[in-house]
VMD Tcl script that draws the C-alpha trace (Angstrom):
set ca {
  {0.00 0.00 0.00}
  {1.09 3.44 -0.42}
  {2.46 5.18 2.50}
  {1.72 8.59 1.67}
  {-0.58 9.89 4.24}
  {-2.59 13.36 4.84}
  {-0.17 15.24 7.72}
  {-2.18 15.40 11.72}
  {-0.64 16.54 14.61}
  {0.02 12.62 14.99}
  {2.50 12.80 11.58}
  {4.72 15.48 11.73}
  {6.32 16.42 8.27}
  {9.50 17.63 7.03}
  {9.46 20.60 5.35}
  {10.17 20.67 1.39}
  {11.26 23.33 -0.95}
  {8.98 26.18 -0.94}
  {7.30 24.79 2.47}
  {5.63 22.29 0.75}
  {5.49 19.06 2.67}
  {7.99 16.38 1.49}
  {7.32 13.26 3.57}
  {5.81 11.67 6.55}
  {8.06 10.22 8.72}
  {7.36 6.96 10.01}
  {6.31 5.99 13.47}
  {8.86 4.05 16.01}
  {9.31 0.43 16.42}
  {7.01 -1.35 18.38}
  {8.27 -4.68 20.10}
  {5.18 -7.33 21.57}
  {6.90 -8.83 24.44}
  {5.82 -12.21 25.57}
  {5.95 -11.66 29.24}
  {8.90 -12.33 32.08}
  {10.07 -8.56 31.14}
  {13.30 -7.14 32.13}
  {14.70 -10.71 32.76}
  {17.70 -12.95 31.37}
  {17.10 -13.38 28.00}
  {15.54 -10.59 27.02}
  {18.45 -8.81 25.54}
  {16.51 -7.27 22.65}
  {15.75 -4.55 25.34}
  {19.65 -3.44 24.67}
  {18.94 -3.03 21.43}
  {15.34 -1.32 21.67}
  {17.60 0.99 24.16}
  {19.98 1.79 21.69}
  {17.84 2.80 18.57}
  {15.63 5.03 20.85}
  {18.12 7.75 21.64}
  {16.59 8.34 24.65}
  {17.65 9.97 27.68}
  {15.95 7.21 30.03}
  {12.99 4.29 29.67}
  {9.84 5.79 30.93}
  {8.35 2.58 32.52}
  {4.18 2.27 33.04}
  {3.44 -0.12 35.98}
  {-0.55 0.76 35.41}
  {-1.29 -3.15 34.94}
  {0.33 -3.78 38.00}
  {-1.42 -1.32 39.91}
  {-2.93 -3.48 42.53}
  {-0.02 -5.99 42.58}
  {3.21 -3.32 43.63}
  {3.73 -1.18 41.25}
  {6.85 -0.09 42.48}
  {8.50 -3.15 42.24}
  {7.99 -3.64 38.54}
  {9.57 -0.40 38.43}
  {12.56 -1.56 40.67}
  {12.85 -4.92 38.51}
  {13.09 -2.44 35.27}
  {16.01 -0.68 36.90}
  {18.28 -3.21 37.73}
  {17.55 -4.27 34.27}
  {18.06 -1.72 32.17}
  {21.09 -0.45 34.50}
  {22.49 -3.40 32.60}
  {22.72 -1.33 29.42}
  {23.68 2.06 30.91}
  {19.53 3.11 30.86}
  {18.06 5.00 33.62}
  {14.34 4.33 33.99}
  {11.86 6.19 35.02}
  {9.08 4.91 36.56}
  {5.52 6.67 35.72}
  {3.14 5.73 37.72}
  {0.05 6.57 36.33}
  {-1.82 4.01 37.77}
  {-5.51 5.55 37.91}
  {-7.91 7.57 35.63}
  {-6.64 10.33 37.12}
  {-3.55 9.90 36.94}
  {-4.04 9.52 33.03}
  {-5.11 12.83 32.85}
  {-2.69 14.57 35.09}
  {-0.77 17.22 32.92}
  {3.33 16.59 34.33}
  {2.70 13.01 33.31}
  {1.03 13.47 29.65}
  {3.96 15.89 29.38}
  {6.71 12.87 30.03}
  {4.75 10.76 27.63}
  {4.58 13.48 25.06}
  {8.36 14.09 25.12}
  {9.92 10.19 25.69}
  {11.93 8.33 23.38}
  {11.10 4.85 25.06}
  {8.17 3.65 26.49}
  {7.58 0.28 28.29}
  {4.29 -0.83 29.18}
  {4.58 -3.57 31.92}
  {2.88 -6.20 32.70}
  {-0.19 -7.15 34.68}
  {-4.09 -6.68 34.51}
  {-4.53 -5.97 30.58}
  {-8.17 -5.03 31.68}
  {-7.30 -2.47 34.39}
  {-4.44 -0.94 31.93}
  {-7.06 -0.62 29.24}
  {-9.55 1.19 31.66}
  {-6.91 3.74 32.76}
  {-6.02 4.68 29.31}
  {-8.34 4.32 26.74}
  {-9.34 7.73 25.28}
  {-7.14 9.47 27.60}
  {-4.70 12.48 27.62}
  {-1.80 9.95 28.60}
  {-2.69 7.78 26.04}
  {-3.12 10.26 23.25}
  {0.30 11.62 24.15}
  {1.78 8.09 23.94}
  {0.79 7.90 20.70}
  {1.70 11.23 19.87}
  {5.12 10.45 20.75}
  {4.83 6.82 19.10}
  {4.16 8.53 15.63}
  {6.93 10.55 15.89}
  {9.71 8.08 16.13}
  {9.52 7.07 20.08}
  {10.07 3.42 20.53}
  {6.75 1.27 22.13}
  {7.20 -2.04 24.14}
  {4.87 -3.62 26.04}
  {5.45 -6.69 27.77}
  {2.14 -9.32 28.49}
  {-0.85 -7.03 29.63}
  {1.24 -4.02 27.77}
  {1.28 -5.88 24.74}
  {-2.37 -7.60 24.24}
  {-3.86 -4.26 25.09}
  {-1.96 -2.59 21.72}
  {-4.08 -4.84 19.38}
  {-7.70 -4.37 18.88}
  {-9.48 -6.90 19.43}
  {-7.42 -8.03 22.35}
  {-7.63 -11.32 23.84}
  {-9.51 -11.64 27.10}
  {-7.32 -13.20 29.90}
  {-10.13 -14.19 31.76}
  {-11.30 -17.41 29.48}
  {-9.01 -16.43 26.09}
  {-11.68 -14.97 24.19}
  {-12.23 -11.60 22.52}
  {-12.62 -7.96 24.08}
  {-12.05 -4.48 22.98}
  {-7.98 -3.40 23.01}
  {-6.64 0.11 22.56}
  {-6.17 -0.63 18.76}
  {-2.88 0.96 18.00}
  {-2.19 -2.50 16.01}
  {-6.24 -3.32 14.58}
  {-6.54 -6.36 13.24}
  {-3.96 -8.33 15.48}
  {-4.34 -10.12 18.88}
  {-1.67 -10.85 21.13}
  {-1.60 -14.50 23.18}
  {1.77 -13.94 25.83}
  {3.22 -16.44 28.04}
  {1.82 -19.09 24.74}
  {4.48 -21.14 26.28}
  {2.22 -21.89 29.76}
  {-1.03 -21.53 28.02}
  {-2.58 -24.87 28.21}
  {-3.46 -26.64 24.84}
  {-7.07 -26.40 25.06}
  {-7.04 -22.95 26.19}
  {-4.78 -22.06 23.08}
  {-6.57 -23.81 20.81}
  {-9.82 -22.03 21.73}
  {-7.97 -18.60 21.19}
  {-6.29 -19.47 17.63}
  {-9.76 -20.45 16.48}
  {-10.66 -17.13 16.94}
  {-8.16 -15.77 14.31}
  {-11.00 -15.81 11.19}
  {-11.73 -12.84 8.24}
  {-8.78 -10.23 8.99}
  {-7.96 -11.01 12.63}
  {-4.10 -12.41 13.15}
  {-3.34 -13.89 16.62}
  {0.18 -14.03 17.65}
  {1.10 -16.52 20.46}
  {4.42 -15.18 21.66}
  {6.52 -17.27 24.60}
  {8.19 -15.41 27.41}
  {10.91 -13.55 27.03}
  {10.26 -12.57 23.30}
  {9.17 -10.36 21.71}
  {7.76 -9.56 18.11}
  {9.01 -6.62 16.54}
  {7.25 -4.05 14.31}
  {9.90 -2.06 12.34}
  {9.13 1.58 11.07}
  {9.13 0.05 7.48}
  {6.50 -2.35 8.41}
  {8.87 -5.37 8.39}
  {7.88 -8.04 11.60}
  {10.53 -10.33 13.00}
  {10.99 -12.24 16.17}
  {13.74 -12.06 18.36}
  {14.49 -13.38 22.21}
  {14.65 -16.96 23.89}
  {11.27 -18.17 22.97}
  {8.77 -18.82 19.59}
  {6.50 -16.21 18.11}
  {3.46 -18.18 15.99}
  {1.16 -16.59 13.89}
  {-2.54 -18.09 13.31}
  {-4.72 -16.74 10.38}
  {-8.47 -18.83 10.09}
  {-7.09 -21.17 12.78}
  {-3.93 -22.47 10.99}
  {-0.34 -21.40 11.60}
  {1.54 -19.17 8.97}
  {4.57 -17.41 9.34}
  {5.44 -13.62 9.79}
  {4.64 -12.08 6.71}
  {1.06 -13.24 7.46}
  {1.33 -9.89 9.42}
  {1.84 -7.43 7.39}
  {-1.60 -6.88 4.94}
  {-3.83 -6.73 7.91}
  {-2.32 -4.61 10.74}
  {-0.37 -2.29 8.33}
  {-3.21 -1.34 6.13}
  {-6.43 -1.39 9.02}
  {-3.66 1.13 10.59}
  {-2.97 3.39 7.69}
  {0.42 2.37 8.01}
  {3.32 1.00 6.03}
  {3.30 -2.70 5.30}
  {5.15 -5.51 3.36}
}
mol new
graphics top color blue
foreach p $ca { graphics top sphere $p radius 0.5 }
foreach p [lrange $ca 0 end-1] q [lrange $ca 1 end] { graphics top cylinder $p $q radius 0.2 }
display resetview
């Protein structure tokens, strides 16, 4: 598809001869992490740390609100320490908090942001159609790298896969058309094949193990990367990667391969 796109607030443009617009610049990498963030074998984070340019990780513990935030915060710091990275832990854990102004201003103006993991349900309640969120995107679409690690990634995908019996609810739809199935590893078979079954018409499910992570490249390319197996399931049956890229990339209005 083409990837020439009207310019929004959410696509900023360099400026061509004459002022004319001369391209859109492409959003930041997004990277679908399987769950066990910010443990041994999760080295892509070094990587995702590197191509950011950031001055620090600004680390969401809002799925973990009710389970100590703080320490998922803690665990990313002795992580990313690791790779030089100071973290920052934003803990906008409520409604409110979503729509407090110093925060929306971090999101707005961070390289790298990690959504951890927990309750994908409360961390979709907190920021669907909220100031936070808008400003994550906003920073998303203009180069900012995205990773979210089990509740942080099935809540990017619209529809996202309900952890209560693995069927279908409403996500945040940053990626439409895809569902995300972490920790596939532990899933039990029935439970997994119940979910897959579910992948019918446009919908891709991706059933990613622990400590890996599926990778969106600004070019629309996918790959996997980390200890574990990313699968893809389109109408029930397994494919590979490139499964990915007609559905999510055009539902999106993004680029795609």
């Amino acid at each position: 598809m083409s990837t020439e796109q009207a310019p929004d607030e959410h696509h900023p443009v360099r400026a061509g001869s004459r002022g004319a617009p001369e391209a859109v610049l492409p959003p930041g990498p997004v990277a679908l992490v399987g769950g066990a963030e910010w443990q041994e074998g999760c080295d892509f984070d070094a990587e995702l740390w590197e191509r950011s340019g950031a001055d620090e990780v600004v680390v969401l513990p809002t799925a973990a609100a009710y389970e100590h935030p703080e320490r998922a915060v803690a665990t990313a710091e002795a992580w990313f320490a690791r790779f030089g990275a100071p973290v920052r832990g934003l803990m906008v854990l409520s409604r409110a908090d979503a729509e407090d102004p110093g925060h929306v201003g971090v999101l707005r103006g961070s390289r790298f942001v990690y959504l951890g993991g927990g309750s994908p349900l409360h961390l979709r309640s907190v920021l669907k159609g909220s100031p936070a969120w808008d400003a994550l995107v906003a920073a998303w679409r203009d180069g900012a790298v995205l990773a979210g690690s089990s509740a942080g990634a099935m809540v990017l995908g619209d529809p996202m896969v309900d952890p209560r019996g693995g069927a279908l609810t409403l996500g945040l739809g940053l990626l439409p058309g895809l569902a995300v199935m972490p920790h596939s590893d532990l899933w039990s078979a029935d439970k997994a094949r119940r979910t897959v079954q579910l992948a019918t018409g446009e919908l891709r499910i991706v059933a990613i193990d622990e400590r890996t992570a599926l990778v969106r490249e600004p070019d629309g390319r996918w790959r996997a990367t980390g200890v574990g197996r990313v699968s893809v399931y389109v109408e029930g049956e397994e494919r590979d990667l490139e499964a990915l890229g007609a559905s999510t990339a055009a539902r999106a209005g993004l680029p795609g391969r």
